[in-house]
N, C-alpha and C positions, 0 to 999 in steps of 0.2 A: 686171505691174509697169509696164508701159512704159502704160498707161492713167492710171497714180498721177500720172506725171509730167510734171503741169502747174507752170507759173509760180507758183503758189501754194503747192502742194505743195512746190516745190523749196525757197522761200527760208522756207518753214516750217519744212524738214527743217533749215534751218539754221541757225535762232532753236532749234529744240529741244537740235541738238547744243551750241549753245553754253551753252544753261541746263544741260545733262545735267553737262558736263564741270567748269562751275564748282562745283553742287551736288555733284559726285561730290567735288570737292576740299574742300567746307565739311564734307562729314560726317568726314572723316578728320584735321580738324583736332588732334583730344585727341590721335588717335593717334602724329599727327607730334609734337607737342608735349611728350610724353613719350618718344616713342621720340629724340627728341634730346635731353632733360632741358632745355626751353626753360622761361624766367621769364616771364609775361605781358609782359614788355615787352621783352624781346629777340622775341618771336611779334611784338610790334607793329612792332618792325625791320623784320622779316620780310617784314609784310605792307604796310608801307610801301613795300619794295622790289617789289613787286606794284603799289602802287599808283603808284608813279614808273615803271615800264615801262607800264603804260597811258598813261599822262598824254602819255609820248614816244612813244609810237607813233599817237596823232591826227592830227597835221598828216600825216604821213608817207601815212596808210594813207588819207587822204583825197585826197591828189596822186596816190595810185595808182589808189584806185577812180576820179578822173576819168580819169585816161590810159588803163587798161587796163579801164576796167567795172567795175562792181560783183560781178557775176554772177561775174566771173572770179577776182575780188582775194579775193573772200568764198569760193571753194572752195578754192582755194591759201590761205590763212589756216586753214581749218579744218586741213588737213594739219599744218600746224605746232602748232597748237593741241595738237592728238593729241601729238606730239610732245613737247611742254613739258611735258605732263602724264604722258606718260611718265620724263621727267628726273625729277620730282619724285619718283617713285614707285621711281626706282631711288639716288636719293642717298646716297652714302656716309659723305659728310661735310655740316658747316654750307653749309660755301661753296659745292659745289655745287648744295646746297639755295637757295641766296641768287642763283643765278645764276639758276637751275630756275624761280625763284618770277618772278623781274623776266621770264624769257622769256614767260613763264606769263603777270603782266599785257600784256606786249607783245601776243603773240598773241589775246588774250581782248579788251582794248581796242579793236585795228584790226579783228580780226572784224568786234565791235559795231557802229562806223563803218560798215564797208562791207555788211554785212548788211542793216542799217536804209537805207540808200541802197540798195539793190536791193530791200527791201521796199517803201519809196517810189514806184520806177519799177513795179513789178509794177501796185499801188494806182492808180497814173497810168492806165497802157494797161488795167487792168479796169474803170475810171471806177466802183470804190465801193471802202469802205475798210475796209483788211484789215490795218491796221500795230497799233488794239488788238487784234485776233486774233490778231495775229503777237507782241504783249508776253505773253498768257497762254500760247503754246505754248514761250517762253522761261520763263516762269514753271514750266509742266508740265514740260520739260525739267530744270529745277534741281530738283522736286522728284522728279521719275523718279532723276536723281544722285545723289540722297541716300538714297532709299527702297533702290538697289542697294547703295548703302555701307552700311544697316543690314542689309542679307541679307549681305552677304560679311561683317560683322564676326558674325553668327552661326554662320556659318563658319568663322570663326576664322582670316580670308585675313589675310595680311600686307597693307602698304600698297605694297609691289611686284607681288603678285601682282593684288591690288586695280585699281589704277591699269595697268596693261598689259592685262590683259583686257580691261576698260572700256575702253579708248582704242580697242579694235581692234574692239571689238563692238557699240559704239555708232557710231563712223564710217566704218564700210563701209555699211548700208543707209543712212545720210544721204547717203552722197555720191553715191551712184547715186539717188537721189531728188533728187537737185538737180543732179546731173550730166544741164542739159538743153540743146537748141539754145535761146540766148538770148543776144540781142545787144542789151549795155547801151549806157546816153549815154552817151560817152566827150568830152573836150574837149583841144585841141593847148596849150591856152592853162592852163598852169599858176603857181600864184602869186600874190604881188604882194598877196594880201590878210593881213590880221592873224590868226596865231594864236591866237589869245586875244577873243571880244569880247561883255563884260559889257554884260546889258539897258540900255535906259534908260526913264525914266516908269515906268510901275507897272509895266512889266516888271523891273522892280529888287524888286519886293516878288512879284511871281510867282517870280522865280527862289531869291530867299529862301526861299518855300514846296516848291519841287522840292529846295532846298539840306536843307531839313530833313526831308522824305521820304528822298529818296536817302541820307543818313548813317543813317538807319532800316535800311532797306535791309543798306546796305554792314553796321552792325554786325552785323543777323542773319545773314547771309551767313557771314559770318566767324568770330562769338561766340556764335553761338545754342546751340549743341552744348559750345564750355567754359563757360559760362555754367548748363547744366545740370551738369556735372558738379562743378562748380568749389561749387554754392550749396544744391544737391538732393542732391548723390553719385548723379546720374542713372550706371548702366553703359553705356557705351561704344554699346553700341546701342539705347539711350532716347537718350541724348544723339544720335546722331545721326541718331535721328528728327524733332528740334526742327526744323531747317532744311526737313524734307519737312512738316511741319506747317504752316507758314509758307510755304513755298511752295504748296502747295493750297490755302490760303484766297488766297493771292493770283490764283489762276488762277481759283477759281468767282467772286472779285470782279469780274476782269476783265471775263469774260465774259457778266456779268448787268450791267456795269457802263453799259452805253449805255440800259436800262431803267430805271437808277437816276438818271442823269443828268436824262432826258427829265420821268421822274415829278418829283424835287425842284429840281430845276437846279444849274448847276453852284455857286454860293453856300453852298446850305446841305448840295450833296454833298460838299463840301470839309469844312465845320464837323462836319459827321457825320462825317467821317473822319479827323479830329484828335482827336473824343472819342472813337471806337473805337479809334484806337490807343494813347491813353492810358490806358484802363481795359484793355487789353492788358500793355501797360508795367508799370502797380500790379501785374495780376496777377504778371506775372512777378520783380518785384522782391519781392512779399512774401508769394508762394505758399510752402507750405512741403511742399509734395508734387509731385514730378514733371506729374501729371497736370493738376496745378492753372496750372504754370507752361508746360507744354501748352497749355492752351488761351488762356493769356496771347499765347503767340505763333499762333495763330491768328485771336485779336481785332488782333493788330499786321500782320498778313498784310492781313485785311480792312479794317483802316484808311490802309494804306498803298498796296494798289494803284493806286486809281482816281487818284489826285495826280499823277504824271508826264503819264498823259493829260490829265486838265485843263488843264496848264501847258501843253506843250503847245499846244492846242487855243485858249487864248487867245493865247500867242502868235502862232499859224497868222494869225490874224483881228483884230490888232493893227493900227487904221488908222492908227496913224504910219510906221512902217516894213515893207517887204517881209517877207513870211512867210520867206522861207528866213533873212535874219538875226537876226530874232527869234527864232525856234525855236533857231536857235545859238547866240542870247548866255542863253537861258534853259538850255539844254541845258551850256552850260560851268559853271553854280554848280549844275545838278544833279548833272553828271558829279565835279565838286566832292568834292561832300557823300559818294557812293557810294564814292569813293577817302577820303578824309581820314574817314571815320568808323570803321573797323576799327585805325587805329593811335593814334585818339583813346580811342577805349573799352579799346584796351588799357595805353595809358599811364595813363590814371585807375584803372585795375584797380590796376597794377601801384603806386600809391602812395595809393589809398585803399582799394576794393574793387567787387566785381562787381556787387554792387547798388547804390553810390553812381554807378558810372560809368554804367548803364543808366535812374538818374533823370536824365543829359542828354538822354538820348532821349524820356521824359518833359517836358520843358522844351521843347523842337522839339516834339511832339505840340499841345501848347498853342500855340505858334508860331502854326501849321497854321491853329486854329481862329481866331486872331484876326485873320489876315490874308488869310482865305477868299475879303473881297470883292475882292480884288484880281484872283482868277480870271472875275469876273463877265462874261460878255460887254458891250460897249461898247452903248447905245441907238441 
């Protein structure tokens, strides 16, 4: 064991835990949703309060990762994570369900933050880059999440027994695989700059492109599992296979994804990637067989990974402004879209239906393609 754990290894183990645990919570979604008799749009409540405890805990989990390190702020984070995801799993009532869920985006949000900032540093001191290898093992992890919630619902496990196992048996070998001597940049000088800071110049239409990926994202995450049962009468354990389908195409894209780049560039691997997730999309809105709207979300898997890295990547290389604020005013309208799309698709469910609200995500796919050149690198 003590061979495994290098610096890569470590802030790997915990990009997976944090895919594992959010996947592990998209496939139990029908489950909770009936077992509290929720209306799609009290779920979208729900999950708005999910998405307002991440949105509050950035600034926050970002003053700590400079004070205290990343390496440190991201281990203690995962503990809590474990935690929040344990509340949900034992919830008696709404409201502690509502409490459960905002801790839940809390902890999953700051994670994020300070994870990717330690993955950054690692990236730094190895001098090559390992942050897309570190979004597919976030990607494996959500789909490892979800693939354990279809074996325990063929089990027949509750969603407390569910969710406690899991929390204990996925975060003891991560934390000892990342519990290593590492000693992050830390800084005395905290503050003083903006919360919040939206691209400018064609980083405005880059971040637009991340804004319409990440609500992709955010609704499968979230919908991909009621969305089968809701349109298919997929069981319980189809449906929450959707999410691990869609998670596996996103990790073999990833990971093929720096070949695919190089061969087409990043222009037309953009526009490739708006139509693959639109004919994703069709499929799934007008499959009329499980299997069929299966592989719907596996064309949206593959259409949708490689776009955050692009974005990204021309932000990085942006010769008007410094890389690090660029990546962050593109990263706040992708962070955006990832939170505001699961209580958008369920409010549209909830007063037209599951297939009208999933042709928004269709409309963003198009987005995608027609504003690809914006990713273009600069001459």
């Amino acid at each position: 064991m003590r061979s495994l754990r290098t610096p890569v290894v470590a802030v790997a183990a915990m990009f997976f835990l944090n895919g594992a645990f959010f996947g592990g919570w998209a496939s139990r979604i029908p489950s909770i949703k009936e077992g509290f008799g929720l209306s799609p749009d009290a779920l979208g409540l729900l999950l708005l309060l999910l998405a307002a405890g991440a949105i509050v805990s950035f600034p926050f989990a970002g003053a700590a990762t400079d004070r205290y390190g990343a390496a440190r702020v991201t281990w203690w984070l995962a503990v809590f994570y474990a935690a929040a995801l344990m509340m949900i799993g034992v919830a008696p009532e709404i409201w502690f369900l509502a409490i459960a869920l905002f801790l839940f985006g809390v902890t999953h949000g700051a994670m994020d933050v300070a994870m990717n900032a330690w993955g950054a540093e690692v990236e730094r001191r190895a001098r090559r880059p390992i942050l897309s290898m570190l979004h597919a093992i976030f990607s494996l992890g959500a789909g490892v999440g979800a693939a354990f919630g279809v074996g325990v619902l063929k089990l027949d496990w509750s969603v407390t027994q569910h969710f406690l196992s899991f929390a204990v048996l996925a975060t003891l070998p991560c934390m000892v695989l990342a519990n290593i001597d590492w000693t992050s940049d830390t800084s005395a000088k905290i503050g003083g700059g903006r919360l919040f800071n939206l691209p400018k110049g064609v980083l405005i239409l880059v971040g637009i492109i991340a804004f319409c990926s990440a609500m992709g994202e955010g609704a499968m995450a979230d919908w991909s599992a009621v969305f089968l049962v809701e349109t298919v009468a997929a069981s319980e354990s189809q449906a929450a296979a959707g999410y691990a389908v869609f998670s596996v195409a996103m990790v073999l894209a990833r990971l093929l994804g720096h070949r695919v780049i190089q061969s087409l560039g990043a222009f037309r691997t953009t526009q490739l990637s708006g139509v693959t997730a639109l004919i994703g999309i069709l499929l799934a809105v007008f499959g009329a067989s499980v299997f069929v709207v299966l592989c719907g979300y596996a064309f949206m898997g593959l259409g949708f990974a490689l776009i955050m890295p692009l974005a990204f990547s021309k932000a990085a290389n942006d010769p008007d402004q410094p890389s690090g604020t660029a990546i962050a005013s593109v990263a706040t309208l992708g962070y955006g879209g990832l939170l505001l799309g699961p209580p958008i698709i369920g409010f549209l469910a909830e007063y037209t239906s599951f297939e009208t609200s999933f042709l928004l995500l269709a409309l963003l796919a198009v987005m995608i393609s027609l504003l690809a050149k914006a990713v273009q690198p600069a001459p």
